[in-house]
C-alpha positions, -999 to 999 in steps of 0.1 A, spaced: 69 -255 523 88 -278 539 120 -261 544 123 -245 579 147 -216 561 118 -207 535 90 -205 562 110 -178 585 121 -160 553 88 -157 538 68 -149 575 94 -121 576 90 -107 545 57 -106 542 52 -94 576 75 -66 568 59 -56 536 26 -57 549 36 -34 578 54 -6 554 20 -7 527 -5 1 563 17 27 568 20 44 539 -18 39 533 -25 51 574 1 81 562 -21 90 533 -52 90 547 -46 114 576 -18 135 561 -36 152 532 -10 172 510 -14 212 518 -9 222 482 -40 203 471 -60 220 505 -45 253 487 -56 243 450 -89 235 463 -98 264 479 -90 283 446 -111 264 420 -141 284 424 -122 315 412 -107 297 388 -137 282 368 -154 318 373 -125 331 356 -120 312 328 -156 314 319 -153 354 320 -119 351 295 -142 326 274 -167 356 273 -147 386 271 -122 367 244 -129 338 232 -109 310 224 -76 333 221 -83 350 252 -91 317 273 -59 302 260 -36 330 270 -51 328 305 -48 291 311 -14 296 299 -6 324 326 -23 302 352 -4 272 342 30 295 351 19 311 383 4 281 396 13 249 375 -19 234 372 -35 226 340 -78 231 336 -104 215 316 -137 231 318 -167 208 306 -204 222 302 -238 204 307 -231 182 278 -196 173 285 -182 190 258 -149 209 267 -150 245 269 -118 250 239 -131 220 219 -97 200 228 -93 165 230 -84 154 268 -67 119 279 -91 93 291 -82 99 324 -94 135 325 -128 127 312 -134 99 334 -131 123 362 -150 149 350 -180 120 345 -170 113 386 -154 72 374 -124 78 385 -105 89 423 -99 123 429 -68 135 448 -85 144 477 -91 109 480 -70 81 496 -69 62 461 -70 89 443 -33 104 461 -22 64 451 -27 68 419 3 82 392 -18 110 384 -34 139 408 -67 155 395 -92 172 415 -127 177 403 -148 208 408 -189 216 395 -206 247 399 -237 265 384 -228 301 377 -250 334 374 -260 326 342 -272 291 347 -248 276 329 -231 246 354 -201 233 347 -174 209 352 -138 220 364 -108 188 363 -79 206 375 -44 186 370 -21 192 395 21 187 391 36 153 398 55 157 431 92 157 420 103 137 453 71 120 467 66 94 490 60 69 456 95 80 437 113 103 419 95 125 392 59 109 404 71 74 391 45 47 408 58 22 434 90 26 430 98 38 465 73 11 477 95 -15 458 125 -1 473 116 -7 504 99 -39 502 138 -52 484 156 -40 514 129 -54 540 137 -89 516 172 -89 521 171 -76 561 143 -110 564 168 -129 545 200 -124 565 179 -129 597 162 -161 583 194 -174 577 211 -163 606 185 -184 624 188 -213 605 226 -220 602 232 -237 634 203 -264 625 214 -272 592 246 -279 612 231 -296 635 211 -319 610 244 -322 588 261 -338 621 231 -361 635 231 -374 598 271 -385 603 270 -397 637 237 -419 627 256 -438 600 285 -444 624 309 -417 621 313 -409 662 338 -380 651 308 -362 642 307 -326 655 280 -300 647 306 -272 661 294 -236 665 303 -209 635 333 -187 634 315 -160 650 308 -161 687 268 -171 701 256 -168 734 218 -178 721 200 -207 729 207 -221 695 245 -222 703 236 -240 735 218 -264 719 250 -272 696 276 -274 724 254 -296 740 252 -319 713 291 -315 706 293 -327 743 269 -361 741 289 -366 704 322 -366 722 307 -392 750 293 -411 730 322 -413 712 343 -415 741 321 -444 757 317 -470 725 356 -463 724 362 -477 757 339 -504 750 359 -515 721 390 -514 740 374 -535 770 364 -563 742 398 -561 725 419 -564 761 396 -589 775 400 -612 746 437 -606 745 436 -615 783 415 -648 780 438 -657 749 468 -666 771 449 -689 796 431 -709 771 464 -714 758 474 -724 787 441 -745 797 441 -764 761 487 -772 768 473 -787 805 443 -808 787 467 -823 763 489 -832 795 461 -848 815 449 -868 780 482 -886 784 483 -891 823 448 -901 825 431 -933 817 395 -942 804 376 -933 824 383 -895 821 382 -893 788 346 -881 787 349 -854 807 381 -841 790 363 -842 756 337 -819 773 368 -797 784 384 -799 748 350 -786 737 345 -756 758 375 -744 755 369 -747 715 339 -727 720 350 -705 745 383 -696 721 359 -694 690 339 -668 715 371 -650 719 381 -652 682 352 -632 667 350 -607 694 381 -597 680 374 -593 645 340 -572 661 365 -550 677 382 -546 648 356 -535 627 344 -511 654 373 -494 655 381 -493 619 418 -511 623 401 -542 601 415 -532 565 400 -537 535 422 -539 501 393 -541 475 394 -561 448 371 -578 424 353 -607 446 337 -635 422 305 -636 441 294 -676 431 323 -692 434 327 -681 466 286 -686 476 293 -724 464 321 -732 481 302 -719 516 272 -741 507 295 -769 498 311 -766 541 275 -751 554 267 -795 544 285 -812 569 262 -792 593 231 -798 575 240 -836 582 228 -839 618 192 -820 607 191 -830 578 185 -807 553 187 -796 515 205 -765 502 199 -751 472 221 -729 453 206 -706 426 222 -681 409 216 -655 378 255 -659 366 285 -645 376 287 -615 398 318 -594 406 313 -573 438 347 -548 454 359 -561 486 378 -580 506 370 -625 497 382 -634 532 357 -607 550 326 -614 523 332 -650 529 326 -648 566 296 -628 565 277 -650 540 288 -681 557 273 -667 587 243 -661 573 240 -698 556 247 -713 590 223 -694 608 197 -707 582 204 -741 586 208 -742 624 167 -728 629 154 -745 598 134 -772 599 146 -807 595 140 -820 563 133 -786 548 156 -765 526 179 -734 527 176 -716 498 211 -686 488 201 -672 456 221 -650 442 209 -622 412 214 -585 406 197 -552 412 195 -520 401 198 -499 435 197 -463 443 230 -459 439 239 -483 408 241 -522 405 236 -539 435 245 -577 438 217 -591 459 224 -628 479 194 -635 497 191 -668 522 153 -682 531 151 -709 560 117 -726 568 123 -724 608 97 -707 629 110 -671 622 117 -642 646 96 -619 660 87 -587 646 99 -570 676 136 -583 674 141 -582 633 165 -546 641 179 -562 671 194 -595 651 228 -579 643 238 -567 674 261 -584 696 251 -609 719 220 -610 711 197 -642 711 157 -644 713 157 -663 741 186 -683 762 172 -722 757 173 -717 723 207 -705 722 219 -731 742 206 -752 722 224 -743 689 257 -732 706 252 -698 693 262 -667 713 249 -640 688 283 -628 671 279 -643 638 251 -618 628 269 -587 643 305 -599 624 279 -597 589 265 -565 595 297 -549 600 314 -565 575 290 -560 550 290 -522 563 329 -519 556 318 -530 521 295 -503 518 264 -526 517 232 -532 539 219 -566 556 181 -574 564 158 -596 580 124 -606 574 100 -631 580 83 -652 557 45 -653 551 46 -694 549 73 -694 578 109 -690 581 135 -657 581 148 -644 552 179 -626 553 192 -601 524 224 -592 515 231 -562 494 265 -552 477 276 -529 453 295 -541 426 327 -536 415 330 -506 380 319 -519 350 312 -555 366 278 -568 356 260 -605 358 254 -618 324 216 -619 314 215 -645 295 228 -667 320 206 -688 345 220 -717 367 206 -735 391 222 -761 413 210 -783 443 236 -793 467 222 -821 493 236 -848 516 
């Protein structure tokens, strides 16, 4: 049982059910009933005297007195001699003989009062030597402890129902707030910080609702703190934008003024401030995604095309290494989304790729389609054969600013943005990104998208094709 719900319920129930069947059992055992301490106390007289009526008149005569005891004290006899034979010849249930043979509880028993019928069982030898065997059948109990008209268990059901449903209110009452709890974690894990667990309509004091207004309160922090981070990137980079401006206006100015001799070191200032207003360029569009102002107008994105095109510009970098890249895809493949957003993310990817590969090596985008848990899935996945990442930092790749080590990034010019701009991007598109390294060497890095209703890639295509330097 994994369900916290079931496991309260249940404990409850069955705790509750055992504790009524002890005490009706504990109630039976040392309450006998008085009428059968009454009955009892009679049976002597009453085998002696249904013996003499046998004597003094028969058959008739034991009949009519039965009968009249029957009325005056609503019991019913059956008298058995040595041979178990019964005293009027008549032809008694099952249950009647198997107490007279002693196989079955009496009433003055505990198991014997549980059972649907009361019988008591009474043997004597009498003056003439003659023993015999008494089963007296006593009248059901028209409101017992066990039901109406002597029915069997259905009081005990009764009151096992209503301990069910009192265990079930309770169970649930205790649960409630942690299903809302887990509903809420589950939003504010996949990114939605407006997540609120928020207590039910009815007031709790318990440490349950404690527990939930505390997490209401780290929710709205949390919130309140990645939303001031966002505006911090977004104003900072608004801020830097006008100097650079006003930096690359006063490089152009000193390019004309100054002679030779400067010109190296103002083509190491044009640089910089390239990179510096790249920097400031894609912390923008990660602010944007953050805060959900990047919008999306979805529309059917012609995956290969646009995967050959980033291979064919990802070239003149692979130049200075120099490297292969090789371009295989399953056909065409229509994912939802925006081209200008899927475009940057992949390209990302493909530049990463052939930034840490080796020289000489190959980058390999392939491009197919999957069947994913929730429907077609186009897959692009891009293999490098550099040394790889460490396990460690595979989940830490697509945040922002991060780099495994500083020498390395300043050694590719990368400030760890690209990687963060594809993971949210390919979030907005309702996809996943993922790294892993290669058993021969190398990171491979997997793209997943859904694809657009009712577009599929062709099966019977397969194309390959090699683009190099």
């Amino acid at each position: 049982m994994r369900s916290l719900f079931v496991r309260i319920f249940l404990s409850y129930w069955l705790a509750q059910a055992l504790f009524l069947i002890l005490a009706i059992l504990l109630t039976l055992a040392v309450r006998p009933s008085g009428e059968i301490a009454t009955i009892q106390s009679q049976q002597a007289r009453f085998l002696n005297e249904t013996v003499q009526a046998y004597r003094a008149g028969g058959e008739d005569g034991t009949r009519k007195y039965l009968k009249n005891l029957h009325e005056s004290q609503h019991v019913r006899l059956f008298i058995f001699d040595e041979k178990g034979h019964e005293l009027l010849d008549r032809r008694p249930p099952n249950w009647i003989a198997e107490v007279a043979r002693g196989q079955r509880h009496t009433a003055d028993s505990l198991w014997g009062r549980l059972g649907p019928f009361r019988l008591l069982r009474f043997s004597e030898t009498l003056a003439d030597g003659q023993r015999y065997t008494m089963v007296t059948e006593l009248p059901p109990e028209e409101h017992g402890l066990f039901g109406p008209h002597g029915v069997p268990g259905l009081g005990l059901c009764i009151a096992i129902l209503t301990s069910g449903l009192v265990c079930y209110i309770l169970a649930r009452y205790l649960t409630s707030p942690i299903v809302r709890l887990r509903a809420a974690t589950q939003k504010l894990a996949s990114g939605d910080l407006t997540a609120r667990a928020g207590l039910p309509s009815f007031r709790r004091r318990d440490e349950m609702a404690e527990l939930i207004r505390d997490f209401d309160r780290m929710a709205g922090r949390l919130e309140a703190l990645v939303n001031s981070q966002s505006r911090l990137l977004t104003d900072i980079s608004h801020e830097l934008r006008s100097p650079l401006a006003r930096l690359q206006i006063a490089l152009e100015l000193a390019r004309q003024r100054s002679g030779a001799d400067a010109s190296g070191a103002l083509d190491r200032i044009s640089r910089e401030a390239g990179r510096l207003n790249e920097l400031i360029q894609r912390l923008l569009t990660i602010a944007r995604m953050e805060s959900g102002a990047e919008s999306i107008e979805k529309a059917a994105v012609n995956l290969e095309p646009l995967i050959r095109e980033i291979a064919k510009d990802a070239m003149f970098e692979a130049q200075s290494r120099p490297c292969r890249v090789d371009l295989m895809s399953e056909g065409d493949c229509q994912a939802a989304g925006d081209a200008a957003l899927l475009h940057s993310a992949i390209e990302n990817v493909v530049r990463n790729a052939i930034r840490y590969t080796e020289p000489g090596s190959n980058v390999e985008v392939r491009l197919r389609q999957e069947q994913g848990a929730g429907g077609p899935e186009a897959v692009i996945a891009v293999t490098d054969s550099g040394p790889g990442v460490p396990d460690e930092a595979l989940d830490k790749l697509f945040r922002p600013f991060y780099r495994i080590d500083d020498a390395r990034g300043r050694q590719t010019g990368g400030v760890g943005l690209g990687l963060a701009i594809t993971d949210r991007a390919v979030r907005l598109h309702g996809g996943t990104v993922q790294a892993a390294n290669r058993p021969e060497g190398g990171l491979r890095v997997e793209i997943r998208l859904p694809l657009a209703p009712g577009k599929t890639i062709s099966p019977l295509t397969d194309r390959v094709a090699t683009l190099s330097t």
